[in-house]
C-alpha positions as CSV (number, residue, x, y, z in Angstrom):
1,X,22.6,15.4,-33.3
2,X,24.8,13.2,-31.3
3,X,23.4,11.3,-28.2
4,X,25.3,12.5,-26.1
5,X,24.3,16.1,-26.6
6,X,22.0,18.3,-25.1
7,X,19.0,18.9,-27.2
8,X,16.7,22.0,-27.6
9,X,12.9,22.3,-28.1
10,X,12.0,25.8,-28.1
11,X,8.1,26.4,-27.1
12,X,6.4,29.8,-27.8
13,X,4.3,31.1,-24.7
14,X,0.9,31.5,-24.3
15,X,-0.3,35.5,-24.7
16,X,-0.8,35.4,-20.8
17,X,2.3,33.7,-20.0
18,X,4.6,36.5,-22.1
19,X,2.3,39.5,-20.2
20,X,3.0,37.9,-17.0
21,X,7.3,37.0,-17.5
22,X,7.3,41.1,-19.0
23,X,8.6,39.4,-22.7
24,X,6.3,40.0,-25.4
25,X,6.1,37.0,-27.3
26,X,8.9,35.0,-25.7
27,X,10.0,31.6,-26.1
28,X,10.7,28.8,-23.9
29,X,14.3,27.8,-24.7
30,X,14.3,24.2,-22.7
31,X,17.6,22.3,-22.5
32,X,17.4,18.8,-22.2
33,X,20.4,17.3,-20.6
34,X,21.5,13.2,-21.6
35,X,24.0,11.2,-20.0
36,X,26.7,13.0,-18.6
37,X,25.6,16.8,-19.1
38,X,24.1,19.4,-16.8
39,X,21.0,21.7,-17.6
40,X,22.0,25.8,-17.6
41,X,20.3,27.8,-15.5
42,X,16.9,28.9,-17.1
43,X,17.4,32.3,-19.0
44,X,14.9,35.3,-18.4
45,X,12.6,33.8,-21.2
46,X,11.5,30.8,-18.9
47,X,7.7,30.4,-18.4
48,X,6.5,31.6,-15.1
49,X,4.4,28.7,-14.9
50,X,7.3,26.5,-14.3
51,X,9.9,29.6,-12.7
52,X,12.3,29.3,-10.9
53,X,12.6,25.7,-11.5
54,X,15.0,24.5,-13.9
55,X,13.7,24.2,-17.4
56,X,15.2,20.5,-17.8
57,X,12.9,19.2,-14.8
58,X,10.2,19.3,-16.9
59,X,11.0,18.9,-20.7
60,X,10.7,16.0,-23.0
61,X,12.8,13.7,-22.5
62,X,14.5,12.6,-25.7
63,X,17.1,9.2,-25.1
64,X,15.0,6.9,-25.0
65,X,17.5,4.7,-24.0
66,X,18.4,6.5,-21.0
67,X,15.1,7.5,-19.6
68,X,13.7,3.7,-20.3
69,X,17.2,2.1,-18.1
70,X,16.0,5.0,-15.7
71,X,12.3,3.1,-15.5
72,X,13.6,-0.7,-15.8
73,X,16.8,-0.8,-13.7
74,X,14.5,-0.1,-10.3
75,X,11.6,-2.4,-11.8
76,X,14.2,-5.2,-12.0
77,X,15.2,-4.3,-8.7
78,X,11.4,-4.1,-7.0
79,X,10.9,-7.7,-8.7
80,X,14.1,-9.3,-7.7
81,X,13.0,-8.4,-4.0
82,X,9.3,-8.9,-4.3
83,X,10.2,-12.5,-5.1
84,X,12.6,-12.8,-3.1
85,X,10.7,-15.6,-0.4
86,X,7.5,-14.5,-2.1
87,X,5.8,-16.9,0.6
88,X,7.3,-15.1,3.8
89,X,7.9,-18.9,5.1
90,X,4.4,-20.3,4.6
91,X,2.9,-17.6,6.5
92,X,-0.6,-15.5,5.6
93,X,-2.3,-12.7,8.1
94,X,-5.9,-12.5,8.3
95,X,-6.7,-9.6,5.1
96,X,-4.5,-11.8,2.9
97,X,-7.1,-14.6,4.4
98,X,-9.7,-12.2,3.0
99,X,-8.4,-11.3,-0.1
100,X,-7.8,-15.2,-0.8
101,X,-11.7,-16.3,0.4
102,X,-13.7,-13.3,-1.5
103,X,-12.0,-13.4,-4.8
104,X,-12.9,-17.2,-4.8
105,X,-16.3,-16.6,-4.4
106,X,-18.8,-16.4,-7.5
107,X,-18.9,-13.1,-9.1
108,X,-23.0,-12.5,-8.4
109,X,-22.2,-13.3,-4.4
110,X,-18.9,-10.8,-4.7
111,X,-21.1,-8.3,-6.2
112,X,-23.5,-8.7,-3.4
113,X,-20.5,-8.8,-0.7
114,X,-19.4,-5.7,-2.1
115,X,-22.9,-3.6,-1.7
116,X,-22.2,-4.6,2.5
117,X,-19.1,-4.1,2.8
118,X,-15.6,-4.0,1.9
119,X,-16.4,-1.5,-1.7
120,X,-13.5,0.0,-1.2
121,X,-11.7,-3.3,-2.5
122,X,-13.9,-3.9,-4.7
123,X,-12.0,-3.5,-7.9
124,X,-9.4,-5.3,-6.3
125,X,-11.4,-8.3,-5.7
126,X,-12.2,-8.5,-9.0
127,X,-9.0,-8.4,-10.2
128,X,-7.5,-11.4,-7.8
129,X,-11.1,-12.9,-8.8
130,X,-9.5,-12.9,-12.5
131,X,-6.4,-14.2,-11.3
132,X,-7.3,-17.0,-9.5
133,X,-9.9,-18.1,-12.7
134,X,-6.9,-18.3,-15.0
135,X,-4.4,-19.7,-12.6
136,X,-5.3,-20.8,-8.7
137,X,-1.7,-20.6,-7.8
138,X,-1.7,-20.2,-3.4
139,X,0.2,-17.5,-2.4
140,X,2.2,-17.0,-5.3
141,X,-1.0,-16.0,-7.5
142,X,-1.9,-13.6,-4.3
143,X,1.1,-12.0,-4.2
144,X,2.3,-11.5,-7.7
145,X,0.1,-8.9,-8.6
146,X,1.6,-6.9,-5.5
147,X,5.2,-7.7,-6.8
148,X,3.9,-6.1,-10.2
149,X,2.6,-3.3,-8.7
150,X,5.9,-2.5,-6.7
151,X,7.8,-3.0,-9.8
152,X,5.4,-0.7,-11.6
153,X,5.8,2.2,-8.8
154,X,9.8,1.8,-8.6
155,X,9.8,2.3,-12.5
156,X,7.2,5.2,-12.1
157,X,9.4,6.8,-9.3
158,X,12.8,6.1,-11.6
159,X,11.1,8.1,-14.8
160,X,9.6,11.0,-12.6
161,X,13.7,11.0,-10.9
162,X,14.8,10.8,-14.7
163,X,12.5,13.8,-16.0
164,X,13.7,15.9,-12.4
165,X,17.2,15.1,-11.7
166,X,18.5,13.2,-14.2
167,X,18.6,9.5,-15.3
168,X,21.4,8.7,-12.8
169,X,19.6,10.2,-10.1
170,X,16.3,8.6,-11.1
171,X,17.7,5.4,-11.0
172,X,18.7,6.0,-7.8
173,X,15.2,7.1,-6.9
174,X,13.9,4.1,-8.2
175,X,16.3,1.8,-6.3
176,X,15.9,3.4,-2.9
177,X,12.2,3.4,-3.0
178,X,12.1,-0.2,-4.4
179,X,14.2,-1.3,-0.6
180,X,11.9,0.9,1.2
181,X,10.8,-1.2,4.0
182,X,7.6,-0.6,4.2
183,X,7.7,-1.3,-0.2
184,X,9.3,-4.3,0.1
185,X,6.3,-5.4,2.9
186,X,3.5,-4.5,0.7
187,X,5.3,-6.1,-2.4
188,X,4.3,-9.1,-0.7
189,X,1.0,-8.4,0.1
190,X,-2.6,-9.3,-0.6
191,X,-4.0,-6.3,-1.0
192,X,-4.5,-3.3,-3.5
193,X,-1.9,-0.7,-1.7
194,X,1.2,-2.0,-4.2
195,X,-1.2,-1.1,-7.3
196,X,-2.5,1.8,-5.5
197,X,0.9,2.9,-5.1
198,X,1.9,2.2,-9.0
199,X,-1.1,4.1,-10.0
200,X,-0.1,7.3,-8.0
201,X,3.4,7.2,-9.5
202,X,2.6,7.7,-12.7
203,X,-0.3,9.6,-12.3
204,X,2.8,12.1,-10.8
205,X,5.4,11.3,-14.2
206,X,1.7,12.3,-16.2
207,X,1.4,15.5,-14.5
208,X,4.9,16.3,-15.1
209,X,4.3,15.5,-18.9
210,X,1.2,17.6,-18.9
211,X,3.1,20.4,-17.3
212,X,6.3,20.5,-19.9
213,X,3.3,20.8,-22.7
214,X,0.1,21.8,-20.5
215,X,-1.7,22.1,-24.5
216,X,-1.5,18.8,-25.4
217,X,-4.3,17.3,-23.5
218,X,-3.2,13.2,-24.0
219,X,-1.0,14.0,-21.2
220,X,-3.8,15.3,-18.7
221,X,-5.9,12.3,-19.9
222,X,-3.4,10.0,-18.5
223,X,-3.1,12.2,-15.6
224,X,-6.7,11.9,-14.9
225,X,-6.8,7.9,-16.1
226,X,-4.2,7.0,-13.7
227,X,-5.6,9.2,-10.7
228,X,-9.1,7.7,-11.1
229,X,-7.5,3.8,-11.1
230,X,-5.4,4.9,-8.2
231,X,-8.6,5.7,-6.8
232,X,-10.8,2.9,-7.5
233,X,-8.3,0.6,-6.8
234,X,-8.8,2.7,-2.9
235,X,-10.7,5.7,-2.4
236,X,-7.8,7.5,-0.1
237,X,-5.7,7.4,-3.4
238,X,-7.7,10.7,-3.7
239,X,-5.6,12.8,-1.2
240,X,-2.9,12.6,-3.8
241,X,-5.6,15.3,-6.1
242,X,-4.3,17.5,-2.2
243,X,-0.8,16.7,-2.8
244,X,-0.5,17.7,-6.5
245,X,-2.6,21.2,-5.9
246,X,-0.2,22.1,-3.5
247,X,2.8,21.2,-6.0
248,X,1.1,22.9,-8.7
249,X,0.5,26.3,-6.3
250,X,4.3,25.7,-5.4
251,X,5.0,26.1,-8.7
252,X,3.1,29.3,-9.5
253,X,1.8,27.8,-12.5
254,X,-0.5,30.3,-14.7
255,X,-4.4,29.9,-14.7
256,X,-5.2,28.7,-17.5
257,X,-2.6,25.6,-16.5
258,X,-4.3,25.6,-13.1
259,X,-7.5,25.2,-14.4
260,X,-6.7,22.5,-16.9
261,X,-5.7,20.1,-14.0
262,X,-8.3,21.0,-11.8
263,X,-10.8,19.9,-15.0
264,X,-8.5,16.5,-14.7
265,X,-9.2,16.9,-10.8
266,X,-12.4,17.0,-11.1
267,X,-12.7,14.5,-13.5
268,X,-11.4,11.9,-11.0
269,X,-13.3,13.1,-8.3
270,X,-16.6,12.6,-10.1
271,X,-15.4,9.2,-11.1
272,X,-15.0,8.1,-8.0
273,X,-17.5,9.7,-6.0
274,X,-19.8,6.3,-6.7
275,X,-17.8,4.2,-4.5
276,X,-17.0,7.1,-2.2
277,X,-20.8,7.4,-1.3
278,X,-20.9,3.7,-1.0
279,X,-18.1,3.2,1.2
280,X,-19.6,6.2,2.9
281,X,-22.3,4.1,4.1
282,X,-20.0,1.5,4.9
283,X,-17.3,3.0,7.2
284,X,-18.4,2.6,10.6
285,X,-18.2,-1.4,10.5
286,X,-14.9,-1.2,7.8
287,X,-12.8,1.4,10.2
288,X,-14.7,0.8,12.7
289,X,-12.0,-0.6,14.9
290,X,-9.4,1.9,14.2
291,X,-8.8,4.6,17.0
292,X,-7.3,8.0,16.8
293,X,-3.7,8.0,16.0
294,X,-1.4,8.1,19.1
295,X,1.7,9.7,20.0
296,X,4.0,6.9,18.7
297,X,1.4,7.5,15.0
298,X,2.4,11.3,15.2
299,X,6.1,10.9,16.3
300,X,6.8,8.6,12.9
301,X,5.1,10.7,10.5
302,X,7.3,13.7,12.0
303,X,10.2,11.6,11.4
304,X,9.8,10.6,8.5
305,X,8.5,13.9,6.8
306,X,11.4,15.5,8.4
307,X,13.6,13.2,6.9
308,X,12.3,13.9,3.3
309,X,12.7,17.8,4.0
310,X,16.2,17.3,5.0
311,X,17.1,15.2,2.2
312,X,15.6,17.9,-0.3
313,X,17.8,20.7,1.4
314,X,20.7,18.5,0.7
315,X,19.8,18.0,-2.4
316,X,19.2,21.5,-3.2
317,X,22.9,22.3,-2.3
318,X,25.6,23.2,-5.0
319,X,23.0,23.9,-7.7
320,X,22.9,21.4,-11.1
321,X,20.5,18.8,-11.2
322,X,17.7,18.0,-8.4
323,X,18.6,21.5,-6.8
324,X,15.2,23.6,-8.1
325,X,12.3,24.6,-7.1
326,X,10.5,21.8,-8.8
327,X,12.3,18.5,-7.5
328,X,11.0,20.0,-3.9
329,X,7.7,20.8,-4.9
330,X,6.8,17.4,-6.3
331,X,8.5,15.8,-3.2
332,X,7.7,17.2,-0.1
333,X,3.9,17.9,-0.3
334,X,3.6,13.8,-1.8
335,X,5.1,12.9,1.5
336,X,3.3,15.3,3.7
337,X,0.2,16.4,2.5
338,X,-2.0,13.2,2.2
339,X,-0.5,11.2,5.4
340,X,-0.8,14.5,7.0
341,X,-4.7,15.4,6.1
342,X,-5.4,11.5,6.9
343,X,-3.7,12.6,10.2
344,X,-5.9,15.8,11.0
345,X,-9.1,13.9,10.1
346,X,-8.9,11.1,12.2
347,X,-8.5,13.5,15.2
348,X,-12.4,13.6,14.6
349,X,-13.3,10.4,13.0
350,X,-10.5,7.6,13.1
351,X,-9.2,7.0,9.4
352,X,-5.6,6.8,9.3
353,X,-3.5,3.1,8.8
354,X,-0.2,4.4,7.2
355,X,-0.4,1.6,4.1
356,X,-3.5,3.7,3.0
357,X,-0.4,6.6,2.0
358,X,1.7,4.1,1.1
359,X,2.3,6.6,-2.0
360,X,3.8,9.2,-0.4
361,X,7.0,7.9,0.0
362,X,7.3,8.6,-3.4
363,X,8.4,12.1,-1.5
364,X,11.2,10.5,0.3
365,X,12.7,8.4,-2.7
366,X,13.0,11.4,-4.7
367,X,15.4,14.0,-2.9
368,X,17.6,10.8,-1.7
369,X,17.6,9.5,-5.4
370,X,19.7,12.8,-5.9
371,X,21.3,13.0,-2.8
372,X,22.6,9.3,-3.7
373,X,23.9,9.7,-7.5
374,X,25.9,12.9,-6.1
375,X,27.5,10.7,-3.2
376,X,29.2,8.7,-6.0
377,X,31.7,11.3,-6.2
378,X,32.4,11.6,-2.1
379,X,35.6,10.3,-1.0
380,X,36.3,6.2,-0.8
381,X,35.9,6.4,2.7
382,X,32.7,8.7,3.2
383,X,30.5,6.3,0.9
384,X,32.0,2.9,2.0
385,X,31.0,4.6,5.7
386,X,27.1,5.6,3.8
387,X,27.0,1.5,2.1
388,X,27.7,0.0,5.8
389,X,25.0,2.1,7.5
390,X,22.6,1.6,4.9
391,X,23.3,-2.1,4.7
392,X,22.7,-2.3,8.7
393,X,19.3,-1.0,8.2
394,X,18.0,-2.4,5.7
395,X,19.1,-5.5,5.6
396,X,17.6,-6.4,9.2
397,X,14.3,-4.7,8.0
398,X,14.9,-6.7,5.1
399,X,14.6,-9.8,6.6
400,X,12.0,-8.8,9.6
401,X,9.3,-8.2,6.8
402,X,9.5,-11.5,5.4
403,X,8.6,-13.5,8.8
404,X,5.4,-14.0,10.2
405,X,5.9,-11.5,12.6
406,X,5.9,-8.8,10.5
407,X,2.3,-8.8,10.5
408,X,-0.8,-9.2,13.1
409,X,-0.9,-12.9,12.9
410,X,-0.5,-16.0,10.9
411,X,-3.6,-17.9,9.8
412,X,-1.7,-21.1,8.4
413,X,-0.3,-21.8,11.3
414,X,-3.6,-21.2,13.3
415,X,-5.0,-23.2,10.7
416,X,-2.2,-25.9,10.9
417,X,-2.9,-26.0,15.6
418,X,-6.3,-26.5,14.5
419,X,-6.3,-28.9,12.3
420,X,-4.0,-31.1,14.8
421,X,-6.0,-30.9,18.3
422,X,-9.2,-30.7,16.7
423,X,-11.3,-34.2,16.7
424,X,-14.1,-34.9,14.3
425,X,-17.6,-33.4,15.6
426,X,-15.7,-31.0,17.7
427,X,-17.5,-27.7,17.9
428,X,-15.7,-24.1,17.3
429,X,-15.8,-21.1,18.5
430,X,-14.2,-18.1,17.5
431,X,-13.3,-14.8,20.4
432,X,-14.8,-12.4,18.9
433,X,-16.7,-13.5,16.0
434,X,-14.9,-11.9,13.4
435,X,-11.7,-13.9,13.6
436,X,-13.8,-16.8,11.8
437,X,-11.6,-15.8,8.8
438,X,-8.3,-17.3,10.5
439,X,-10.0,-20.9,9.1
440,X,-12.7,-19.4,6.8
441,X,-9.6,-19.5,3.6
442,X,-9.2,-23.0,4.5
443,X,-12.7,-24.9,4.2
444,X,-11.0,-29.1,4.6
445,X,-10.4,-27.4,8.3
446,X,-13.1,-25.5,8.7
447,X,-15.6,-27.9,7.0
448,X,-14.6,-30.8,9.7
449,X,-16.3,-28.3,13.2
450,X,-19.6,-27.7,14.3
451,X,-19.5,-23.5,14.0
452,X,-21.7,-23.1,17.1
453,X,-22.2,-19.5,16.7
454,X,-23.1,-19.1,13.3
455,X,-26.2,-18.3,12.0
456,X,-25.6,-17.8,8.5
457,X,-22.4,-17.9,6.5
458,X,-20.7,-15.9,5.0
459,X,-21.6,-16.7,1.5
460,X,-25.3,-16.7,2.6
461,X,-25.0,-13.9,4.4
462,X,-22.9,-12.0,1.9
463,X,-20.7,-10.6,4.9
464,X,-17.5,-11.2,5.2
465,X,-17.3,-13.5,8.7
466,X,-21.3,-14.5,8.3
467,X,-23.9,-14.0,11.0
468,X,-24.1,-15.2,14.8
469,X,-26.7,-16.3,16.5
470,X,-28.4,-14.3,19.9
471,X,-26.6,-14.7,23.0
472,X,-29.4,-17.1,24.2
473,X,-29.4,-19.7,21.5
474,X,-25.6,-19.0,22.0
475,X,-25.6,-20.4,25.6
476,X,-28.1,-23.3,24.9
477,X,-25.9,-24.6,22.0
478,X,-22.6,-24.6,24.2
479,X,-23.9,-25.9,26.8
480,X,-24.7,-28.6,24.6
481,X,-21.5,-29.4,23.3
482,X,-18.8,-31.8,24.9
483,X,-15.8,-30.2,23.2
484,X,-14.8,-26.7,22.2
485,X,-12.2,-25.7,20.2
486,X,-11.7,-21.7,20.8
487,X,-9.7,-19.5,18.5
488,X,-8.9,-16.3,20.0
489,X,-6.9,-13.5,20.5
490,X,-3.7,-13.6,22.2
491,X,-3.2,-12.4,25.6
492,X,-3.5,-8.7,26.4
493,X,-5.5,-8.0,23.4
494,X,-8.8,-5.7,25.2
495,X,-11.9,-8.0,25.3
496,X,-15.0,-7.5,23.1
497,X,-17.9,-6.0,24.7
498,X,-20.9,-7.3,22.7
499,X,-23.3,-9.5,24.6
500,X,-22.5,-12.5,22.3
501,X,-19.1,-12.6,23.2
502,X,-19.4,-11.8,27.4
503,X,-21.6,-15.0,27.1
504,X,-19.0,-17.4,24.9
505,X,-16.5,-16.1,27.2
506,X,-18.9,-16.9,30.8
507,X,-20.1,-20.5,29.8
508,X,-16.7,-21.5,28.3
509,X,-15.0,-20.3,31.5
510,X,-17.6,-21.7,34.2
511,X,-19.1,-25.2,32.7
512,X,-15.8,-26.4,31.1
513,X,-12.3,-27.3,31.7
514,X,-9.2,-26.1,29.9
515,X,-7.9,-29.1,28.1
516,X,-4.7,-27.4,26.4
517,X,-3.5,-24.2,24.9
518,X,-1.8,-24.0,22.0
519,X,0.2,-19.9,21.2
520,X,0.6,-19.2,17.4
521,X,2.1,-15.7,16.3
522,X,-1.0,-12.9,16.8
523,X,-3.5,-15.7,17.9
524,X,-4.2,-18.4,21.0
525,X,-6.0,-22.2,20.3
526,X,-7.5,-23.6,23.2
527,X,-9.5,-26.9,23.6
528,X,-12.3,-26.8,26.3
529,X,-13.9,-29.9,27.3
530,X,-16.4,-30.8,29.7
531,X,-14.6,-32.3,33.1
532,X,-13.5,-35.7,32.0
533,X,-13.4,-35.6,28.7
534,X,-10.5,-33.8,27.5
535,X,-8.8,-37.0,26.5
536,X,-5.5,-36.5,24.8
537,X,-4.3,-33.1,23.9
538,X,-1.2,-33.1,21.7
539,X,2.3,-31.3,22.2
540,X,2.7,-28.4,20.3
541,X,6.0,-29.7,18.0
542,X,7.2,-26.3,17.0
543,X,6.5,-22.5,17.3
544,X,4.8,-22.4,14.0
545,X,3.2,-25.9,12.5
546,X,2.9,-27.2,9.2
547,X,-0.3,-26.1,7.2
548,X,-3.1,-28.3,7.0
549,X,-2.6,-31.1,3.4
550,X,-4.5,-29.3,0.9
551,X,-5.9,-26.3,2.5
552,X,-3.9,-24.1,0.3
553,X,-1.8,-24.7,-2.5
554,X,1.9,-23.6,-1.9
């Protein structure tokens, strides 16, 4: 049979399948449509466990060719911009910090780490642990695996557009999910949501496979594989089990189809519930400072799930391709379901940070995928009009996520002020206590102060930002000390509350003198000194200064 031409696998129903369609004994004819032909519409023999979607959205594919260029075009893509200024202009915020300091620490202490806090990451750690033993590479090593894991997603998202669309549309998927802002921000991240996001895009291409031949179970074993990765990699990957129930109930898929993925459900459930009852334990001091989602939280996810169900009404106009049931039933609960149950639970107990359902857009890339490969045939005018508003969007986001601005703070250049107005012997403090990891990545800085306030460090303590001391001993050593360096939050940032830091805060301000402030981006350096002995402060040359020689390989 030529390439080019559609090609047929006919299936023969289960018993219960045939009772419920009303044809004894029927047969699944399935059409599989390769470059350049359409799907018919099913015939009265279709399955109900896929009806009334279109029989080609969830066949085997058999071009290789075709459905591989639908995988690699939008890999190629999500690399090209994942390196594109991989080191966002010598900047790192405080979890890359994090990520970069634990994975360097021994395995026995991360293990220990990991039974406090932070379990969530732990497979994670472990995996930039293994990339920093075979190559200790800066912030490329950190944020390659991201890259990776974007480029694995967009050529997850390209193959699920491929098996739903069509491969023209599933590149297109693939493309517009790899510019995604929000995907192009977490490409250069790290941390696990990239991976996390990889792993729930073909856990979703798996399913699809699983449904075309729910017998063969290899299919629901890399369903379930993928799912349980996704969740390891972070527990909330788990809301994505919610996501694909609904899709499967959207689909009216027969019982004994229902229960095969709910054995695969389960599955991943059970293999994650170990960390889940770990990081149980550890949630009030990991999410501790999150607060219940605001207006401005609600009004975003409102846009942006209705933007995914207008795009699949588009879509569904005119019929062919994209236009079933089963492009919108994979789509819109993906984009709803698991930001939207994050949502609803943190109206009790704070959970939701939107990069925790980074996977969900998945639901948005999909219906403009197909909305995109059918705009090829609007008039010149229409899509050079579509190109210029989509280039004046993007490309400013484009650019915004690679500054230092684009995140909460930048601990090189904190690091960099540091290093610059502090003197040897100088003592440190940090406002609160927990922003010790702005210089904690960066130990020929660090090393250099008298940490007034610890009592054990991190690695000792295995904790993340170590141990202070009481608030007394806290006072007697400051009042001890000539000169103070002070890292804290910027301006308008509310005050911490703990009796440690009220008492930083009172001697700093009552027995010393403000030598100099120094503003970096998400974080304020100031030199206290006792009156007459500020000497010296230097200028600040620029808005962001150079790293600190040696602190971390660029």
């Amino acid at each position: 049979m030529r390439p080019e031409a559609a090609q047929e696998e006919t299936i023969t129903t289960p018993p219960d399948i045939s009772r419920a369609s009303g044809v004894p004994g029927a047969s699944v004819s399935v059409l599989v449509a390769a470059e350049g032909t359409r799907a018919p519409a099913p015939g009265p023999g279709l399955a109900p466990a896929l009806a009334p979607a279109s029989a080609r959205a969830l066949a085997p594919v058999r071009v290789r060719v075709v459905r591989r260029g639908a995988a690699v075009v939008p890999a190629l893509l999500a690399t090209v911009a994942g390196l594109w200024e991989l080191d966002r202009r010598h900047s790192m915020w405080r979890d890359e910090a994090v990520t970069y300091e634990v994975a360097h620490r021994p395995l026995g202490e991360l293990g220990e780490l990991l039974g406090r806090i932070d379990a969530v990451h732990g497979l994670y750690y472990l995996l930039m642990h293994a990339v920093f033993a075979l190559w200790d590479g800066g912030l490329a090593a950190l944020r390659l695996p991201s890259v990776a894991g974007a480029a694995l997603a967009a050529a997850g998202v390209g193959a699920t557009g491929a098996r739903l669309a069509g491969w023209r549309a599933g590149v297109c998927a693939g493309e517009v999910f790899a510019v995604l802002p929000a995907v192009q921000q977490y490409a250069q991240e790290g941390r696990s949501y990239a991976l996390v996001c990889a792993a729930v895009t073909w856990g979703g291409y798996f399913l699809l496979r699983a449904l075309a031949r729910p017998a063969v179970v290899r299919w629901w074993c890399a369903y379930g594989a993928a799912l349980a990765l996704a969740c390891w990699l972070h527990e909330f990957a788990v809301l994505a089990l919610l996501a694909h129930g609904v899709t499967l109930r959207w689909l009216r898929v027969p019982g004994w189809v229902g229960a095969r993925w709910g054995l695969a459900a389960g599955a991943v459930v059970v293999a994650v519930s170990p960390l889940a009852l770990v990081s149980l334990g550890q949630s009030e001091e990991q999410l501790g400072w999150l607060g219940r989602p605001g207006p401005e939280v609600w009004a975003g996810f409102l846009l942006v799930a209705g933007a995914g169900v207008l795009l699949v009404r588009w879509a569904g106009r005119g019929g062919g391709e994209g236009s079933g049931v089963v492009p919108a039933a994979c789509a819109v609960p993906l984009l709803v379901v698991p930001a939207g149950a994050l949502l609803l639970v943190s109206l009790v107990r704070p959970y939701y940070v939107d990069r925790y359902v980074l996977y969900g857009l998945e639901g948005l890339a999909l219906p403009a995928g197909v909305v995109l490969e059918r705009g090829v045939a609007w008039a010149r005018w229409r899509r050079a009009g579509a190109v210029a508003v989509a280039l004046a969007v993007l490309v400013p986001w484009s650019v915004f996520v690679r500054a230092p601005e684009s995140r909460k703070d930048d601990v090189v250049a904190v690091a960099g002020v540091v290093a610059r107005v502090a003197r040897p012997g100088d003592a440190v403090v940090f406002l609160p206590g927990r922003r010790r990891e702005w210089v904690l990545w960066a130990p020929s800085v660090y090393g250099g102060l008298d940490d007034l306030a610890l009592g054990e460090s991190p690695r000792a303590s295995r904790t993340l930002w170590g141990t202070e001391v009481a608030a007394g001993a806290m006072r007697r050593r400051l009042l001890a000390a000539e000169r103070v360096v002070a890292l804290s939050d910027p301006p308008g940032e509310p005050l911490d509350p703990d009796r440690r830091e009220v008492v930083k805060r009172e001697v700093l301000a009552r027995w010393f003198v403000v030598c100099g402030r120094t503003g970096v981006w998400g974080a304020r350096v100031t030199v206290y000194a006792r009156p007459g002995h500020c000497g010296d402060f230097p200028r600040p040359r620029r808005p962001y200064p150079s790293r600190p020689q040696g602190a971390l390989p660029l």
